[in-house]
NUMITI-901251 format. One line per 5 residues: number of its first residue (from 1); their letters; for each residue y, z, x of C-alpha. Coordinates in Angstrom, 3 decimals, always signed. Example, Ala and Ser with C-alpha at 12.3 -4.5 7.8 and 13.67 -1.06 7.14 Angstrom:
1 = as = -4.500:+7.800:+12.300  -1.060:+7.140:+13.670
This chain:
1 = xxxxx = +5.856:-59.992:+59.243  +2.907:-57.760:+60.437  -0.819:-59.943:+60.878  -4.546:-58.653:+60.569  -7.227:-60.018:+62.468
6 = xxxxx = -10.593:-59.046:+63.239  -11.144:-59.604:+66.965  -13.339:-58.629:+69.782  -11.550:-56.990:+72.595  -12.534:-57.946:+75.581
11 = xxxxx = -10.916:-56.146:+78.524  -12.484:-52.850:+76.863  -15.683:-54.355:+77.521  -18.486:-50.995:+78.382  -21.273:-51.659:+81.742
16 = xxxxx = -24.139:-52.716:+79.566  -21.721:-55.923:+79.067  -21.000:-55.090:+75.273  -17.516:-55.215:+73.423  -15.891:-53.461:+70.712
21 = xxxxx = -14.947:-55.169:+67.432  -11.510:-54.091:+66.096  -8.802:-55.079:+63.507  -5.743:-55.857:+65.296  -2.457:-55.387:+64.031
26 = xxxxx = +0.064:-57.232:+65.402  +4.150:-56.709:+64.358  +6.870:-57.979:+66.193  +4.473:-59.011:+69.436  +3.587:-55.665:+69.751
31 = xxxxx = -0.420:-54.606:+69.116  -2.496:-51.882:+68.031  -6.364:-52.042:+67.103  -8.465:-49.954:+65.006  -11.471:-49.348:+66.687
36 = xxxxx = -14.574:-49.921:+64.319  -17.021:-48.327:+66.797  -19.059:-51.128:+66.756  -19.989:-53.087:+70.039  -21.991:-56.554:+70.284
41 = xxxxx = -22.392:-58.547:+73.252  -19.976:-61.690:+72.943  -23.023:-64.781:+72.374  -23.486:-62.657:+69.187  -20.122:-63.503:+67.772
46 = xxxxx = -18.535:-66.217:+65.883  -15.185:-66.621:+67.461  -14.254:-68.984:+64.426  -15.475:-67.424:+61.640  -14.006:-64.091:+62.946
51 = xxxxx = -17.682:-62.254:+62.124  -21.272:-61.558:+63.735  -23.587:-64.580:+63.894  -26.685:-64.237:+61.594  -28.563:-63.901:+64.677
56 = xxxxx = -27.500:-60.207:+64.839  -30.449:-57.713:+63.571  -27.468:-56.295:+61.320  -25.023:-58.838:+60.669  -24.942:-58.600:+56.808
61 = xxxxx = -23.903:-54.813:+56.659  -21.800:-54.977:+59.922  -19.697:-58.182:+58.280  -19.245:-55.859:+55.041  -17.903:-53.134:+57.331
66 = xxxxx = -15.419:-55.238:+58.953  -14.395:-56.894:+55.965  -13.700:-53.495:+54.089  -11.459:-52.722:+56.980  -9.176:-55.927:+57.369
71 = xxxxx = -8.607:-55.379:+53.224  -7.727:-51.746:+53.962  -5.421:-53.214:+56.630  -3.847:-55.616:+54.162  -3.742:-53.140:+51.658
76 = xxxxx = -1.416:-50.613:+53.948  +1.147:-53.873:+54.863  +1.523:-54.600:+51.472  +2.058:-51.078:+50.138  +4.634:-50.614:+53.642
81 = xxxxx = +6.126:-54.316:+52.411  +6.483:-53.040:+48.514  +8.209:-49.657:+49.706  +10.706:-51.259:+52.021  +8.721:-48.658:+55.203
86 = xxxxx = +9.277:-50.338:+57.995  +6.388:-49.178:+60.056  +5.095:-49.810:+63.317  +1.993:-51.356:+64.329  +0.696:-47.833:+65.198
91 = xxxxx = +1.282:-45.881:+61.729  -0.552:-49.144:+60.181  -3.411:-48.720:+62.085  -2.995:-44.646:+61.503  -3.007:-45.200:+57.936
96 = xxxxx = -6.148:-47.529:+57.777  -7.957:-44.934:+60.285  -8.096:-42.685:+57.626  -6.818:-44.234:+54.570  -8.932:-43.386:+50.895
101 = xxxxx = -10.099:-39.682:+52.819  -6.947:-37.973:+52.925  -5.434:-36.869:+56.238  -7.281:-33.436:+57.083  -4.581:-30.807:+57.845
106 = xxxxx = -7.474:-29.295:+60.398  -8.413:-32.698:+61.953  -4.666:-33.389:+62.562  -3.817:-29.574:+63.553  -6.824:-29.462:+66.252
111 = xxxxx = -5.601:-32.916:+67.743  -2.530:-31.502:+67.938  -3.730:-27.738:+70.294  -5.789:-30.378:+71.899  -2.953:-32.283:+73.410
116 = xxxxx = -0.768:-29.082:+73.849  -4.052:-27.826:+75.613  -4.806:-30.782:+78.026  -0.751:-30.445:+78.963  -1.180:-26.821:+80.048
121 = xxxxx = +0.630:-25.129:+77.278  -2.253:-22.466:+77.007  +0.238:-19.981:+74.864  +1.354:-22.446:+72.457  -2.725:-24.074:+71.772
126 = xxxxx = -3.866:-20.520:+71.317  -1.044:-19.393:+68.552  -1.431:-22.445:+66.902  -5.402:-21.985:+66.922  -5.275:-18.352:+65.398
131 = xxxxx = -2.949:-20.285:+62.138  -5.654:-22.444:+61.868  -8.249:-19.567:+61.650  -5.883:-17.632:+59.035  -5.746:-20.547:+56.807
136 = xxxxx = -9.888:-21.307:+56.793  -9.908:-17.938:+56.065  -7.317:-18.000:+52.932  -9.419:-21.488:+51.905  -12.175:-19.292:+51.987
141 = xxxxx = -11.274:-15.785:+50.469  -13.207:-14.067:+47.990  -10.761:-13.045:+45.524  -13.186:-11.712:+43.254  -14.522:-9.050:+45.870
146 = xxxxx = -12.678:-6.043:+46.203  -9.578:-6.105:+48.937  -10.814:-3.549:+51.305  -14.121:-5.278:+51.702  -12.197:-8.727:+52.176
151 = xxxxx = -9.577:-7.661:+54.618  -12.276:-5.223:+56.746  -14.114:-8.672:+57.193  -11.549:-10.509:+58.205  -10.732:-8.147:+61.011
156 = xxxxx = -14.321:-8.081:+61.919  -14.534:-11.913:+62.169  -10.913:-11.626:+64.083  -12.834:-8.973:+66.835  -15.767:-11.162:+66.800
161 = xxxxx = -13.229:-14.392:+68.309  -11.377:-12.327:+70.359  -14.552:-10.835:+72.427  -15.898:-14.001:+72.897  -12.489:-15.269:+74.174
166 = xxxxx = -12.052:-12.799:+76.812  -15.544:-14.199:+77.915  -15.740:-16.348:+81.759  -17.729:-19.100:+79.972  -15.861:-19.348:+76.701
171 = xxxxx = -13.823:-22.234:+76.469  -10.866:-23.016:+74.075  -12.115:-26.774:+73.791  -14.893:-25.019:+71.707  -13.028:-23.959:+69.044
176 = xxxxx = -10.773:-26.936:+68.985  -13.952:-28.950:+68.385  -14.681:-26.748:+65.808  -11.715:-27.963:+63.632  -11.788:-31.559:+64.559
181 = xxxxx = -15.289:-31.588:+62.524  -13.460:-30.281:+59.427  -12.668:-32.886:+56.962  -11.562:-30.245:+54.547  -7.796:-29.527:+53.318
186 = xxxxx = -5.855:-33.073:+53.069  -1.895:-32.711:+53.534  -1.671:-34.065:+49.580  -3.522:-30.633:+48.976  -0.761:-28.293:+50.301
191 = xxxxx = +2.162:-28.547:+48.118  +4.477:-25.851:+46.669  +1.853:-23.298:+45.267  -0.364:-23.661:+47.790  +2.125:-22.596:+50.297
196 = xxxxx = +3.310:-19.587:+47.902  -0.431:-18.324:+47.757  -0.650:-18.892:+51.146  +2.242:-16.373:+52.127  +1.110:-14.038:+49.735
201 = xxxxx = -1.984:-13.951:+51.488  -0.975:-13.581:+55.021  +1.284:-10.933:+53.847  -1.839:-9.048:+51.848  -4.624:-9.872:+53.450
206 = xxxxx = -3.582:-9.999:+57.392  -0.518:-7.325:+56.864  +1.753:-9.923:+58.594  +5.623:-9.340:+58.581  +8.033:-12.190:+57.251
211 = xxxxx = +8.404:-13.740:+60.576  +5.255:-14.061:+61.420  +4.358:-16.046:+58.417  +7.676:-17.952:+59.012  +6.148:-19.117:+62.193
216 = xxxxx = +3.047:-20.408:+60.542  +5.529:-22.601:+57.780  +7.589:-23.677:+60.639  +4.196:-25.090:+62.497  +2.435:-26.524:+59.053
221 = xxxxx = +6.128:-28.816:+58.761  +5.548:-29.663:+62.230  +2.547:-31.547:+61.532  +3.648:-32.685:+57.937  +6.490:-33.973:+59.877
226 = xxxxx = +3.928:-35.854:+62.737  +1.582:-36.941:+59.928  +4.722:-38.852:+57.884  +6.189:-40.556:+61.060  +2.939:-41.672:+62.194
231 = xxxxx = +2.465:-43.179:+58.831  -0.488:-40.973:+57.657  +1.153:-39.620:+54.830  +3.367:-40.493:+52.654  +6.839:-38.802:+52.523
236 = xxxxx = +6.742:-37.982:+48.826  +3.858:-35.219:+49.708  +6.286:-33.451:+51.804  +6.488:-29.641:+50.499  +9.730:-28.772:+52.669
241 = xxxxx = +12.388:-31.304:+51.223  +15.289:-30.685:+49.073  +14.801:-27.896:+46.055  +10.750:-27.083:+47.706  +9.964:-24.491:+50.298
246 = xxxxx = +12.498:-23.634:+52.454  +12.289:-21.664:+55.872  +14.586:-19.223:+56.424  +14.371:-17.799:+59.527  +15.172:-13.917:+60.136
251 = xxxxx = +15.345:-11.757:+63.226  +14.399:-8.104:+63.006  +16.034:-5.416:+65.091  +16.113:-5.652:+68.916  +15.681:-2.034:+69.866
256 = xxxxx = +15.983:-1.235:+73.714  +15.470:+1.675:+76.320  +18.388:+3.584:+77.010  +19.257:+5.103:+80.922  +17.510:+8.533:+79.912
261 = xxxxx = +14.157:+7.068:+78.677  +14.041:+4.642:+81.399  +14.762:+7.496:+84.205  +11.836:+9.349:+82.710  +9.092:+6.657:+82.787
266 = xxxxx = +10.259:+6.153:+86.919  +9.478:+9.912:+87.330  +6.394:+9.896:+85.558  +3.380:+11.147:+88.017  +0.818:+8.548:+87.988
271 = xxxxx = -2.082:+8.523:+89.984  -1.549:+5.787:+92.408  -3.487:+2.356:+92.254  -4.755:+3.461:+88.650  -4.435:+0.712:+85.943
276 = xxxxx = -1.654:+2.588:+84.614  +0.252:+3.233:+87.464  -0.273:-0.524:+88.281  +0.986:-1.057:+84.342  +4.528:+0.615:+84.969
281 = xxxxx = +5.347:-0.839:+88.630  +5.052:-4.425:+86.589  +7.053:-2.881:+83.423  +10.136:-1.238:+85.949  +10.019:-4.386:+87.942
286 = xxxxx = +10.230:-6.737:+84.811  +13.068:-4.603:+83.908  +14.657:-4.453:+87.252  +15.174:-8.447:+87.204  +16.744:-8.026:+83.828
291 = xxxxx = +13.425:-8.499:+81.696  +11.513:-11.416:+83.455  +8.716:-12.417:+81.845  +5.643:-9.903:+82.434  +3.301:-13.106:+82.827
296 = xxxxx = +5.963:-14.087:+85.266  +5.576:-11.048:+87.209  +1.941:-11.001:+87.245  +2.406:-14.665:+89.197  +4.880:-12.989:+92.166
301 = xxxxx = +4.261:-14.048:+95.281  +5.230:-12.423:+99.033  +6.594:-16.381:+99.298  +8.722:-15.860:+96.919  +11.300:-13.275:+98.581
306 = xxxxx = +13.260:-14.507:+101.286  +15.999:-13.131:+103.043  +16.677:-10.155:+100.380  +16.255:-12.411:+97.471  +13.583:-13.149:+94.954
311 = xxxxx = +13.191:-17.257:+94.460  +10.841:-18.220:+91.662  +10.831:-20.891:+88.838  +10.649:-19.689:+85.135  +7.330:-20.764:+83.576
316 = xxxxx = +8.977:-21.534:+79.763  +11.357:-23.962:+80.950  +10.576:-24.379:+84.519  +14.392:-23.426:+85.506  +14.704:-22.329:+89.311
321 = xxxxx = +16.069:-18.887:+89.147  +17.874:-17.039:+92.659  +18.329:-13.108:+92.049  +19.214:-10.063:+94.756  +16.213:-7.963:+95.077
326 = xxxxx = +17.469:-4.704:+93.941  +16.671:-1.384:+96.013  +14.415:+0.611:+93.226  +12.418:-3.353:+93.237  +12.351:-3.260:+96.917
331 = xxxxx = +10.427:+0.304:+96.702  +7.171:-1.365:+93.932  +7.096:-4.064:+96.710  +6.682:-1.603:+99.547  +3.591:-0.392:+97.712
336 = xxxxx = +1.781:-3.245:+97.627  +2.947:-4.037:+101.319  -0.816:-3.901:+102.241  -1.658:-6.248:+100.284  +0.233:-8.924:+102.245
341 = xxxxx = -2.319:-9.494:+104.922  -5.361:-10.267:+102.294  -3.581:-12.370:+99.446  -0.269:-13.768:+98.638  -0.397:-12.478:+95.082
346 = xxxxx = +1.824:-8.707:+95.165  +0.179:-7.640:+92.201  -3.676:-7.342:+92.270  -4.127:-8.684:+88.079  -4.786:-12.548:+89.486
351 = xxxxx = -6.667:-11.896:+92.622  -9.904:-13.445:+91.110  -8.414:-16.332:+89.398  -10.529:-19.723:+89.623  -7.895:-21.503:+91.813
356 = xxxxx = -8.817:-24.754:+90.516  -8.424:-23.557:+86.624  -4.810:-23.397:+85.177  -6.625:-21.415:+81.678  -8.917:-19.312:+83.664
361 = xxxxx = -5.455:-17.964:+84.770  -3.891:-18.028:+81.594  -7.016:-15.643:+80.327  -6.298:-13.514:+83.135  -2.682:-13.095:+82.898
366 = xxxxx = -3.527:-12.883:+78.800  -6.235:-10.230:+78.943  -3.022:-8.378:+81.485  -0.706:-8.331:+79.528  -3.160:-6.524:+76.142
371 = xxxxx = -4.097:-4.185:+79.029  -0.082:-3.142:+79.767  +0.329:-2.794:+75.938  -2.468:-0.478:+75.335  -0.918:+1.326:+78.577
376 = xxxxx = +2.621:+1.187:+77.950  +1.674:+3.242:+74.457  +0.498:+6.096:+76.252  +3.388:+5.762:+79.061  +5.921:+6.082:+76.357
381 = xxxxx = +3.833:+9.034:+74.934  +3.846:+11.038:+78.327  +7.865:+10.408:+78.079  +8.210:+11.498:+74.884  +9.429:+7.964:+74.141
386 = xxxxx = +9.173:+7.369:+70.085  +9.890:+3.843:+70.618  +7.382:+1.407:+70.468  +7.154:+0.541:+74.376  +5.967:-2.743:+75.102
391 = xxxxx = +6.294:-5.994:+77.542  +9.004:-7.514:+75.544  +11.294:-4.057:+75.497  +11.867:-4.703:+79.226  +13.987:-7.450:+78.256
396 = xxxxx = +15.598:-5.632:+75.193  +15.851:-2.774:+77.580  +18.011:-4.638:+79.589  +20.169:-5.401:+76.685  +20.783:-2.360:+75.581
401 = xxxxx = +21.382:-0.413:+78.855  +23.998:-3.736:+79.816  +26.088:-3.380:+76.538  +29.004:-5.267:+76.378  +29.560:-3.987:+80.147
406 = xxxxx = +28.698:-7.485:+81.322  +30.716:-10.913:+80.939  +28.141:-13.253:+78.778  +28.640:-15.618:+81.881  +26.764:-13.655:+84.066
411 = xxxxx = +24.318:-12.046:+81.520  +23.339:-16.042:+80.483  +22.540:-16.282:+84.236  +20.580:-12.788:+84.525  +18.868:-13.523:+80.975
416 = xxxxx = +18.107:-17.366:+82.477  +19.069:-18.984:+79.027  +20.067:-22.381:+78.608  +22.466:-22.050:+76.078  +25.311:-19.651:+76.338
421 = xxxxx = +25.200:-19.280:+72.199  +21.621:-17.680:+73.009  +22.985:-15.398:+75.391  +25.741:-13.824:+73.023  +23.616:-14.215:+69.931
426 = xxxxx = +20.879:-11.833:+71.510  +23.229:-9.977:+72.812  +25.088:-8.556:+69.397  +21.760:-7.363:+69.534  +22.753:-3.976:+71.772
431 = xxxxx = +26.636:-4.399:+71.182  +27.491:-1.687:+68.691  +31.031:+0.138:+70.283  +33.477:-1.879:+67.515  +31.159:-0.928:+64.421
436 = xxxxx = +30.621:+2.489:+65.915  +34.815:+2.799:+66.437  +35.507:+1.838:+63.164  +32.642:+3.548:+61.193  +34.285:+6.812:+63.148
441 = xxxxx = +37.719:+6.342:+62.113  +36.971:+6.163:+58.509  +34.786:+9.058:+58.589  +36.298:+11.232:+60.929  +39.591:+12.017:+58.907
């Protein structure tokens, strides 16, 4: 049986010698204390009584305060007690935090990027931040105004965020702030229809492809799920279970480079240390390694070649990865050679990154890789290339060009997946000999 108590706890005690009065919740011998935000030096305190002395200028309304939030407390062990939930100390004091406002979807969703932010995860905190912009901009479409006027603002307002992201003083924190301040949107609210809408929208309104908007599902039942275990929420509110939405996830076509296209973009005269020439040394040395990651590449150190090998550890799952240095590799690394005695970076995108800022490199490596895209387009235009040449098709390249040429085995190990089911799955990507074989002998009769 959980107990409430108001209390004053001590060993959180701030310089000016005040402490904060919380309601403790204690379960099991285990504690957790809902911080009232109030702090009173202890000689104004009735330790019996369990409330301020009348001596305090405020005592009256401060007593009222802490009263309401031991019956709140109360309240959520008797509604846990009357639906058999056997929560921990922690979801009770989660669910008296905010209990009677409804859990904000934003003020949840921003603690959430702010934690993935703090841990380094720059990638993750930013995708997660743009879902958060597309949905206070669903909340607050004008559906009355006509849909070219609605969808030419939203792009404006989407230019106007990413300009001031690219800027050096610009800080992600910023905008996470931003959505911890907004109340708006409990969980309760998003149910069934409002997810339909939702997808309709993203699909209208920001021309987004199924998987896309898959993505943003998959992350709004991340938090429903977070909300419900931490006791926020209650499970009945939950728009993914049984006959509700379900997410079905799809995978489009993995179209590669084949040996011709990729011959032609190695020929291609560039004008040496342009930023285009500099954009298809990282592509064809990506691709070389069998599709590393380009903001991988970008990170390449001179350390990080020994004795005819490249050594470096993966960034996505920090796995240590050991691979020859092939020859055409070995010739982009002879022409940065001169670049050796200056800085240990081979390529010159990171050269000014703030050594002591993990994000001021992540911007960096970000604003890169837009840079290669916008590149890459007109690369693949000089070659005659109709396929949409990106970062990613390095990888897909690699695919395609390997076939079914090469055991899974060692394509797992080239590929540096974890799971040999990933390897062949994304393989049958580029594998199309049987299905050509047999569509041939029907046909050719």
């Amino acid at each position: 049986m959980a107990s409430v108590k108001i209390v004053l706890v001590k060993h959180k005690k701030k310089k000016d010698g005040t402490v904060p009065i919380a309601v403790r919740v204690t379960k099991n011998r285990k504690t957790s204390y809902i911080f009232t935000g109030n702090y009173i030096f202890e000689k104004e305190w009735n330790a019996t009584e369990r409330c301020l002395k009348k001596s305090h200028p405020n005592s009256t309304r401060l007593n009222n305060l802490l009263q309401k939030k031991l019956s709140e407390a109360h309240a959520s062990l008797l509604d846990a007690e009357t639906s058999n939930e056997n929560l921990s100390t922690k979801q009770i004091a989660n669910k008296v935090k905010r209990k009677g406002s409804g859990v904000s979807f934003f003020e949840a969703a921003a603690e959430r990027i702010e934690r993935k932010y703090k841990a380094g995860t720059f990638s993750v905190a930013k995708s997660e931040m743009s879902i958060l912009y597309n949905i206070a901009e669903y909340l607050n479409l004008n559906s009355s105004a006509p849909m070219e006027t609605v969808i030419k603002q939203i792009q404006e307002r989407r230019k106007k965020r990413m300009v001031q992201g690219r800027k050096p003083e610009h800080s992600m924190v910023d905008d996470i702030k931003l959505f911890t301040k907004k109340k708006t949107l409990p969980f309760e609210e998003i149910d069934t229809a409002f997810l339909n809408k939702y997808k309709s929208f993203c699909a209208a309104y920001l021309g987004q492809k199924t998987r896309t908007i898959t993505n943003q599902l998959i992350f709004i039942r991340t938090l429903f799920n977070q909300v419900i275990t931490d006791g926020e929420v209650d499970r009945k509110h939950y728009p993914f279970a049984g006959d509700k939405e379900k997410i079905k996830i799809t995978s489009g076509h993995k179209i590669g480079l084949t040996r011709e296209e990729i011959l032609r973009i190695e020929d291609l005269n560039l004008e040496m240390q342009t930023s285009i020439w500099h954009t298809r040394n990282v592509w064809l040395f990506s691709f070389y390694f069998a599709g590393i990651r380009i903001s991988d590449v970008l990170e390449m150190k001179w350390s990080d070649f020994k004795d005819g090998r490249l050594f470096y550890t993966m960034n996505k799952n920090e796995k240590p990865v050991s691979l020859k240095i092939p020859k055409k590799a070995k010739d982009i690394i002879r022409l940065y050679e001169n670049r050796r005695i200056s800085t240990d970076n081979i390529f010159p995108f990171l050269d000014n990154v703030n050594p002591k800022s993990e994000y001021d490199k992540f911007v960096k490596i970000r604003n890169a890789s837009s840079l290669f895209d916008k590149y890459l387009k007109r690369i693949g235009k000089q070659c005659g290339i109709e396929k949409n040449l990106s970062n990613h098709i390095a990888r897909h390249s690699f695919g395609n060009i390997a076939g079914d040429s090469i055991s899974p085995y060692m394509l797992q190990k080239l590929y540096r997946h974890s799971d040999l089911k990933t390897t062949i799955g994304y393989q049958a990507n580029f594998i199309h000999k049987e299905a050509d074989e047999a569509l041939d002998a029907v046909i050719n009769f």
